[in-house]
N, C-alpha and C positions, 0 to 999 in steps of 0.2 A: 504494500500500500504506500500511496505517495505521503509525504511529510506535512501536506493539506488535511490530506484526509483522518492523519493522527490528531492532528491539532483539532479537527471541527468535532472530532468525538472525545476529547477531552475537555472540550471547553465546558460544557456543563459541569463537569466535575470541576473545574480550576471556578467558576463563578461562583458552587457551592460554597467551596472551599473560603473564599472570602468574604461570603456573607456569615459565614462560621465566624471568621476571627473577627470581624463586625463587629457580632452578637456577645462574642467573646468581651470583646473592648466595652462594651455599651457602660457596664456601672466607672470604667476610665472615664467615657464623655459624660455621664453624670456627675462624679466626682469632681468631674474640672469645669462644667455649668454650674455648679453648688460656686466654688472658689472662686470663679468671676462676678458674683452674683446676673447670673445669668437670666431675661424670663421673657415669655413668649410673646413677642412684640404685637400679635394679634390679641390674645388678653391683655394686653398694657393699652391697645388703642379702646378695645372695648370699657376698661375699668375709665381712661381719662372721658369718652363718650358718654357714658354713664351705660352703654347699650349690657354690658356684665347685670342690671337690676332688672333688666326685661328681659334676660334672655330666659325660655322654657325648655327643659331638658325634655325631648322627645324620646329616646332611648339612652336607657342607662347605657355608661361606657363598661367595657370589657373591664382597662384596666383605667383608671380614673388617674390622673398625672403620670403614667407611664411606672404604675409601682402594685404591690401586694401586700395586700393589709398584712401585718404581720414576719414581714422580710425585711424588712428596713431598707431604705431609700437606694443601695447599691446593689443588693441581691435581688428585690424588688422590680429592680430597673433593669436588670439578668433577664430575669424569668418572663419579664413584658417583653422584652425585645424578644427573645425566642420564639415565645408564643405567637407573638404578631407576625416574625418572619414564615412561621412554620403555616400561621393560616393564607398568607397571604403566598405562599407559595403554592401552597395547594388549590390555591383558587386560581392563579395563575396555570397549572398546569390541566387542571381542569378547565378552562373555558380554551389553552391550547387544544386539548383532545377534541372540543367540540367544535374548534373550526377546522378542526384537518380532517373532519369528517366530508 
């Protein structure tokens, strides 16, 4: 097989692979958003709008600030990222299946 052909069937594994150590990293970019005092410039425009006292929760969140009651803010932030990659990859690979139909 050509050196193309090695590459196009490794690539999912090599893309894997980096959304692992990602996932891996996540309570690091946590950890270093805590120490800058980091915060999400869309709730800062909603809280100076006032539009944060009108807003209506339609459906509860999965994981609510990207954490797990009871895992504290780093492991928490672990276990969310995970979870989110792992459904969201499944859903990705799922609606591939159904357009290569």
């Amino acid at each position: 097989m050509s050196a193309a052909v090695d590459a196009a069937r490794d690539a999912p594994r090599r893309l894997l692979a980096v959304v692992a150590v990602l996932v891996a990293l996540s309570p690091a970019f946590a950890w270093g958003a805590a120490r800058v005092g980091y915060a999400e410039p869309l709730e800062n425009a909603a809280e100076l709008t006032g539009a944060s006292d009108a807003a209506v929760t339609l459906v509860p969140a999965l994981f609510p600030d990207y954490s797990v009651a009871g895992l504290g803010p780093y492991l928490g932030t672990l276990v969310a990222g995970a979870v989110g990659t792992a459904l969201v990859f499944v859903l990705a690979v799922g609606v591939g299946r159904l357009l290569a139909r």
